[in-house]
C-alpha positions in Angstrom: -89.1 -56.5 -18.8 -87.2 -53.2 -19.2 -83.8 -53.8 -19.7 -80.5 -51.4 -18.1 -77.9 -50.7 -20.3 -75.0 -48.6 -19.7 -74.5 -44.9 -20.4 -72.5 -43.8 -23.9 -69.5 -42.4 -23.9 -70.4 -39.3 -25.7 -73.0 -38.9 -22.8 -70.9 -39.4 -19.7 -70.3 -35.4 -18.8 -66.5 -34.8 -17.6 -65.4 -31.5 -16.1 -61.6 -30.3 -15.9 -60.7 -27.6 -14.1 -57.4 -24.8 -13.6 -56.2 -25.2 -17.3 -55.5 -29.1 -17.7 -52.7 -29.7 -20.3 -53.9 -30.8 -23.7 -53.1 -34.1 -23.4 -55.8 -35.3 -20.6 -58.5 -33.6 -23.2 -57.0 -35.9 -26.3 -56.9 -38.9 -23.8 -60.3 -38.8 -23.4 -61.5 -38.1 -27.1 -59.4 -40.5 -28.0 -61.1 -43.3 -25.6 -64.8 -41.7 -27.1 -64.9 -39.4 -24.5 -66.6 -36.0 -25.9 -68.9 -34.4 -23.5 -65.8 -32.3 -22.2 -66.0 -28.4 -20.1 -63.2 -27.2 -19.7 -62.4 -24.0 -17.3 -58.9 -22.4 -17.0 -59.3 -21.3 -13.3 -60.3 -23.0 -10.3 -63.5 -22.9 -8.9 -64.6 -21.8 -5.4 -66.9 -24.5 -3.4 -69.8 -22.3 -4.3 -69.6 -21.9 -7.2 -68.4 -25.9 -7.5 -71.6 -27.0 -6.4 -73.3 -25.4 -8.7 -71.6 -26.7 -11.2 -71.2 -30.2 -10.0 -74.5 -31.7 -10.7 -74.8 -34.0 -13.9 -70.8 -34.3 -13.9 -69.7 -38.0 -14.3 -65.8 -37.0 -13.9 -64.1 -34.8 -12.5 -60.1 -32.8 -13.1 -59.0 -30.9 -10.6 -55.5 -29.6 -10.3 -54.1 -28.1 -6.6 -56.6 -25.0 -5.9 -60.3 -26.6 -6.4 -61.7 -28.0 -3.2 -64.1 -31.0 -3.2 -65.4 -30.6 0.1 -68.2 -33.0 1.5 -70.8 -30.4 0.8 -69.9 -30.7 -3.2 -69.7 -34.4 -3.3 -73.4 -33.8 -1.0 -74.2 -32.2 -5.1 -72.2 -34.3 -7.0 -75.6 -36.7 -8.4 -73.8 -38.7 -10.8 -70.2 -38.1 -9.9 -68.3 -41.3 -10.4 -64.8 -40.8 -10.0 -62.6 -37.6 -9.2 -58.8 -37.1 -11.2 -56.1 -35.1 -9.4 -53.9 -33.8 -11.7 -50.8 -33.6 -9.5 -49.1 -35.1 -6.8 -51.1 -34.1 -3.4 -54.6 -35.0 -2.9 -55.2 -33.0 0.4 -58.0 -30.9 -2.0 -60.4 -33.8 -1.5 -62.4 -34.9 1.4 -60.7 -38.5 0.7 -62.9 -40.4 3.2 -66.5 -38.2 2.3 -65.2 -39.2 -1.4 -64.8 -42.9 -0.5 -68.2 -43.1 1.5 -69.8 -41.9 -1.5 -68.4 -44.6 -3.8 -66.1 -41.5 -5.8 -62.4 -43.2 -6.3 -59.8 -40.6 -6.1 -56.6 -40.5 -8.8 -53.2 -38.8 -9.2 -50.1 -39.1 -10.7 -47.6 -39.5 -7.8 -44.6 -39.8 -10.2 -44.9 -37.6 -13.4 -43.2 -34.3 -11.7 -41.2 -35.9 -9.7 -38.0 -34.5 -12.1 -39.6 -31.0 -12.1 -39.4 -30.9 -8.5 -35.9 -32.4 -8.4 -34.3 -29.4 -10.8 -36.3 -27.5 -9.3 -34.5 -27.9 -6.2 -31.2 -28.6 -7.5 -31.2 -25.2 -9.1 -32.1 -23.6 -5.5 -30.0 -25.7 -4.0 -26.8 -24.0 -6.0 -28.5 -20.6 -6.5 -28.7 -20.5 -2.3 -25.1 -21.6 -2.1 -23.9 -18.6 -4.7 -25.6 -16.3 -2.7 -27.7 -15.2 -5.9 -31.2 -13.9 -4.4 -29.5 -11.4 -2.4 -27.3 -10.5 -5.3 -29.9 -10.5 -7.7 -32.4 -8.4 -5.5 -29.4 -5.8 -5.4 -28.6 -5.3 -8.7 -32.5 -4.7 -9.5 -32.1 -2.2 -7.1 -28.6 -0.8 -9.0 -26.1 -2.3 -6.1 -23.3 -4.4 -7.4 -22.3 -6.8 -4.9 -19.3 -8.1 -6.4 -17.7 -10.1 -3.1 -17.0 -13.4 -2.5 -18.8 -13.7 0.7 -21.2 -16.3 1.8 -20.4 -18.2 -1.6 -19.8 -21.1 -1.8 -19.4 -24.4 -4.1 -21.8 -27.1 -3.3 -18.9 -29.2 -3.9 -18.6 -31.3 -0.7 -21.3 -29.9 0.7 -23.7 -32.1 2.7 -27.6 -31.7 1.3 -29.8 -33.6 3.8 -33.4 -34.7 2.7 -36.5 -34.9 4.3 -38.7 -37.6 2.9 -36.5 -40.2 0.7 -39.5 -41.1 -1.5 -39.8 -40.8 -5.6 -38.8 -36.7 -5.9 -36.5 -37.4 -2.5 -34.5 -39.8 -4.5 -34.1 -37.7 -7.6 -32.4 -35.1 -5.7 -30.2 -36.7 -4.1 -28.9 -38.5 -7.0 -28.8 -34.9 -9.2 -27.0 -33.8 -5.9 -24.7 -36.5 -6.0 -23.7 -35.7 -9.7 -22.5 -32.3 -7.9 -20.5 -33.6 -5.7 -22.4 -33.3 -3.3 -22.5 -35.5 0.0 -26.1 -37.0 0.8 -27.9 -38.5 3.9 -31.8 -38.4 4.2 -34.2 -39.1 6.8 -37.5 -41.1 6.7 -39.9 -42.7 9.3 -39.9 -45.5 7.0 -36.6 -47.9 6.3 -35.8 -46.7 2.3 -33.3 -48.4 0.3 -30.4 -45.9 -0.4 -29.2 -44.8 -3.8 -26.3 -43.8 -4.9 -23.9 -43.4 -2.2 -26.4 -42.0 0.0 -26.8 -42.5 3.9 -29.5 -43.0 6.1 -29.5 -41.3 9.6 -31.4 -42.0 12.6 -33.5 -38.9 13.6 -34.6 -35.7 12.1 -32.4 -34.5 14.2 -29.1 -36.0 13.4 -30.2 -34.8 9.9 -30.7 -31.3 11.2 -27.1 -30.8 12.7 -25.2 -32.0 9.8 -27.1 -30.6 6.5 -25.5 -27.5 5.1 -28.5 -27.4 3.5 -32.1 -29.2 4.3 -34.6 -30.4 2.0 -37.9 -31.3 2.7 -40.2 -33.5 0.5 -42.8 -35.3 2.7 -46.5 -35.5 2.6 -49.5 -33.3 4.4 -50.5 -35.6 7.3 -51.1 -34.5 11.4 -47.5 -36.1 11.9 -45.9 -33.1 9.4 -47.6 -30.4 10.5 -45.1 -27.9 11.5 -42.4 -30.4 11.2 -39.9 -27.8 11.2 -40.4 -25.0 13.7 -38.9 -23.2 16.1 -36.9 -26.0 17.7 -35.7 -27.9 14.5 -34.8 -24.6 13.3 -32.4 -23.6 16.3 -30.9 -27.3 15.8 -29.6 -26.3 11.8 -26.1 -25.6 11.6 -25.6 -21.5 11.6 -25.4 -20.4 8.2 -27.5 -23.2 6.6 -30.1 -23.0 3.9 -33.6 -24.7 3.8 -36.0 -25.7 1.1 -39.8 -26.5 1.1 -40.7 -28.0 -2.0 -43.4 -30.5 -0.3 -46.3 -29.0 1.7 -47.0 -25.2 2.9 -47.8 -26.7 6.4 -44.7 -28.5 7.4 -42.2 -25.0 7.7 -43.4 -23.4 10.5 -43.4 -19.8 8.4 -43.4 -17.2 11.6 -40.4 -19.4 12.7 -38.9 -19.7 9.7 -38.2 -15.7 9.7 -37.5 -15.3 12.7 -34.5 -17.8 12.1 -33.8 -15.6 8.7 -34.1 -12.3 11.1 -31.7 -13.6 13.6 -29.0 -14.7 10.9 -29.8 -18.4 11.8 -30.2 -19.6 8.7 -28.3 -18.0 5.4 -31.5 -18.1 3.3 -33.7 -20.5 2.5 -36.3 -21.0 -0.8 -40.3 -22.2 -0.3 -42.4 -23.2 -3.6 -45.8 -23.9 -1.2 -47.4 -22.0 1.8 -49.8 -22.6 4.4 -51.9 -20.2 2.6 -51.3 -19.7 -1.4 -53.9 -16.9 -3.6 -56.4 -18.7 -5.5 -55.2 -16.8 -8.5 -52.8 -15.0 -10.1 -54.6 -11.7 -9.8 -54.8 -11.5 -5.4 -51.8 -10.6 -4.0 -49.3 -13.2 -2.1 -49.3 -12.4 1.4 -46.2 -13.8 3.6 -43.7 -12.4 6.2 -40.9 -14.1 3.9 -41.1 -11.2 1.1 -39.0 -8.8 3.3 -35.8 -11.2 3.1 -33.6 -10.8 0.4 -31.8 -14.0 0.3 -34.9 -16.3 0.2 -36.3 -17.7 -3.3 -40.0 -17.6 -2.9 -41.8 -19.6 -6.2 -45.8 -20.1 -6.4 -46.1 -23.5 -6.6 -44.4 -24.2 -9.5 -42.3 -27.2 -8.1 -44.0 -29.8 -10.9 -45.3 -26.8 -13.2 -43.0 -27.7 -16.6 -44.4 -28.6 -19.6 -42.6 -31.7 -19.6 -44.9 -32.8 -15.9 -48.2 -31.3 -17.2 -48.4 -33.2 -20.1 -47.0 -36.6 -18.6 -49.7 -35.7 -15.7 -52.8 -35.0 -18.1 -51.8 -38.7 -19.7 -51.4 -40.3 -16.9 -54.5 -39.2 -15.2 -56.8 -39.5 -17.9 -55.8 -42.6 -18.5 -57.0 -43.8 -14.8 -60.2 -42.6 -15.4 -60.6 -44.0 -18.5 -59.8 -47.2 -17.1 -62.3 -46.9 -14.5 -65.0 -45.6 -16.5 -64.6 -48.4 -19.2 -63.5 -51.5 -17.0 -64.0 -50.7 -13.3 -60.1 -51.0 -12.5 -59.2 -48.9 -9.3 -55.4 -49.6 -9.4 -52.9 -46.7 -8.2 -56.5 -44.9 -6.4 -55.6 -43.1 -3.0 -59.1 -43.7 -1.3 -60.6 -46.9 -2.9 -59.8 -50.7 -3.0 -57.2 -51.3 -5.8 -58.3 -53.9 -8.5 -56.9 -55.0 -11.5 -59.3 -55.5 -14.0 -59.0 -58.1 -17.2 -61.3 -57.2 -20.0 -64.9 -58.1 -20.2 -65.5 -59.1 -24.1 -68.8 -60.6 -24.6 -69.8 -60.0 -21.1 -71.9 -58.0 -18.6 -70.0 -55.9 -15.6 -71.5 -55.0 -12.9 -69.8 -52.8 -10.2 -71.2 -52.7 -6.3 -70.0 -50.1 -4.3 -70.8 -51.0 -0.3 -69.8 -50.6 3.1 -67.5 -53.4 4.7 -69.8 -55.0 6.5 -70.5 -59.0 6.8 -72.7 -60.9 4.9 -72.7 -58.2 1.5 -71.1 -60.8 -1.0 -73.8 -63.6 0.3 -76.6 -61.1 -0.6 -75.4 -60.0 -4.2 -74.6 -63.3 -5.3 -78.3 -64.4 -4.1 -79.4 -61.6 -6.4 -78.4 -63.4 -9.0 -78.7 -66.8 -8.3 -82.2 -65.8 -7.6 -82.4 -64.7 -11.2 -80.7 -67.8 -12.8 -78.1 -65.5 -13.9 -74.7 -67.5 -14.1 -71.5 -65.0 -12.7 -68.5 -66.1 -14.6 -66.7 -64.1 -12.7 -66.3 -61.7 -9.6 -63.8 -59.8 -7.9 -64.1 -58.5 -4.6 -61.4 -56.1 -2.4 -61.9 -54.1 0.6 -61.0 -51.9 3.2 -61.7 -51.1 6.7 -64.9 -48.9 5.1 -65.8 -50.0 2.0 -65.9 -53.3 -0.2 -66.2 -53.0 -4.0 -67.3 -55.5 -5.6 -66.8 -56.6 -9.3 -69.5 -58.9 -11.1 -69.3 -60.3 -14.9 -72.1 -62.8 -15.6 -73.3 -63.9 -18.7 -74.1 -62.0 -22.0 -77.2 -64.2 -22.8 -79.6 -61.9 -21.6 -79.6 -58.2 -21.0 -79.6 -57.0 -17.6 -82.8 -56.3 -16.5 -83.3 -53.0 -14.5 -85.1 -55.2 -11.7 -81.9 -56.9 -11.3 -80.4 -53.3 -11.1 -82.9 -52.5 -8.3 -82.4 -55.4 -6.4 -78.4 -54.8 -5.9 -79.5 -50.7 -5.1 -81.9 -52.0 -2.3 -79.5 -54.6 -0.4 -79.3 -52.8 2.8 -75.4 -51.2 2.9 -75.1 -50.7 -0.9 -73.8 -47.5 -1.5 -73.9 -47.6 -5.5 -73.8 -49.7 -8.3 -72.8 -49.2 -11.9 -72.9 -51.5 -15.0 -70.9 -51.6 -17.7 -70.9 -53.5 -21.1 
């Protein structure tokens, strides 16, 4: 009887996209992996799904979009790596239907961002866009007006997660007074406080800044309202997500002296490359700091990020382990020396377990051992059995045809 075996390294195809530091590329050759394209810009979905068949693995950075229709291509995609923070550029749950686990690295710019936003934090407070944007123009504004120490200043912050925490202890180092605001209860560092409502936050911050997640709940978070509720004279920053400022709002609050500037690194819509023109009715204001999206962009986060996310796939592709995945039941996986793996990828529904372990038992196949995790769609289920005997592609066929599977893979 034919016998399945699983697919070489040096033949498992893996794409990485938008210029991918070095390191991701030596992760994998490292590991064996040397079927590696490599493109420096992102890809449109067109031109994605033309690309995308006969790709195992997948590296995206911010601008490529894996939409349903490119997964609907994607014949032997296996797992997807974000190389970055957000994941909103994948169709998470078409991704997760398909059996495709979704990685990042939530943590390896989380310092970038936080200088980042120190830096704007202290250039806002010095008045220095305006000042800048006037000597390019050959005005000296030599005054002391609307500057300021950030020396007992209060910085509020939006979102007290890994980069929100950063901050506020840089800020702290400054002298700087701290309270954040999260919908969920966050231990405080430092000598930071936690206040009840945004809008508690809103009225005291001399200056606000925001580092929460896309979701429907963000969406606009600041807008008109919130804005009117910010002391006169304070500053905001966006280092999070393009769609939680409300921009039109924003200048209007700029326009109307509301605010005394404010700095954005992400926009509801950002070019998808350097050569289109940004578009945004910010540019007109001289005492905002607008930055393209360059909040984790340091050589230090790129290279952490390639290692980190290569690494997860890596993982995946050699063991089956789904820890730290955004999309995809999380299991720890122990090596299998010396035996057979078998992954099966199904949706959650009763009875699947029963059926896979009669596919064996069937076969007189012993399982030495299995693994199973789900979620409310999926269930992934890990099999080792025995190394006596090959895995027969029968076997293979029989796991493909139980009504709900959505995939399987082995591995040796």
């Amino acid at each position: 009887m034919a016998q399945e075996t699983s697919l070489e390294k040096t033949k498992i195809k893996v794409l990485l996209l938008e210029a991918i530091h070095r390191s991701a590329v030596d992760a994998f050759i490292a590991d064996g992996y040397t079927n590696l394209g490599q493109h420096d810009r992102s890809l449109s979905e067109a031109d994605l799904i033309e690309r995308i068949g006969g790709v195992h693995i997948l590296g995206i950075r911010s601008r490529t979009e894996v939409t349903e229709r490119v997964l609907a291509r994607a014949d032997k995609l296996i797992a997807i790596g974000c190389f970055g923070i957000g994941t909103d550029q994948v169709d998470l749950a078409a991704a997760e239907i398909c059996g495709i686990p979704v990685f990042n690295a939530p943590f390896s710019n989380t310092r970038s961002v936080a200088e980042l936003v120190l830096a704007e934090v202290i250039a806002l407070s010095r008045g220095i866009p305006e000042r800048n944007a006037a000597a390019h123009r050959g005005q000296w504004m030599k005054e002391v007006s609307g500057a300021t120490e950030v020396r007992g200043k209060c910085l509020g912050i939006v979102g007290y997660g890994h980069i929100g925490t950063q901050v506020g202890l840089l800020a702290e180092g400054l002298g700087m007074r701290v309270i954040y605001y999260d919908i969920e209860a966050k231990l405080a560092l430092g000598n930071a406080s936690p206040v009840g409502s945004l809008d508690d936050l809103l009225e005291r911050s001399d200056v606000v800044t925001l580092h929460v997640p896309e979701t429907p709940r963000t969406f606009h978070l600041i807008g008109e309202a919130q804005l009117a509720r910010m002391r006169k004279g304070a500053k905001l920053i966006n280092a999070s997500r393009g769609s939680v400022v409300d921009i039109a709002a924003l200048a209007h609050a700029l326009e109307a002296g509301r605010l005394s500037g404010a700095a954005i690194d992400v926009f509801p819509e950002e070019p998808g490359s350097n050569e289109q023109e940004f578009i945004s009715p910010l540019r007109r204001f001289d005492n905002v700091i607008l930055t393209p999206h360059i909040g984790g962009s340091t050589l230090e986060a790129q290279e952490n990020i390639g290692v980190e996310v290569a690494a997860k796939l890596v993982k995946y592709s050699d063991n089956g382990s789904t820890v730290t995945s955004v999309n995809f039941p999380e299991v720890a996986l122990p090596e299998h020396a010396g035996k057979h793996r078998i992954l099966h990828i199904h949706r959650n529904q009763p009875g699947m377990l029963a059926q896979v372990n009669a596919v064996f038992s069937q076969a007189k196949i012993n399982i030495a051992s299995q693994y199973l995790e789900t979620n409310p769609r999926i269930g992934y289920a890990v099999i080792d059995i025995d190394a006596e005997r090959p895995v027969s592609i029968a076997i293979r066929k029989e796991l493909d045809a139980i009504d709900g599977t959505i995939r399987t893979r082995l591995l040796y």
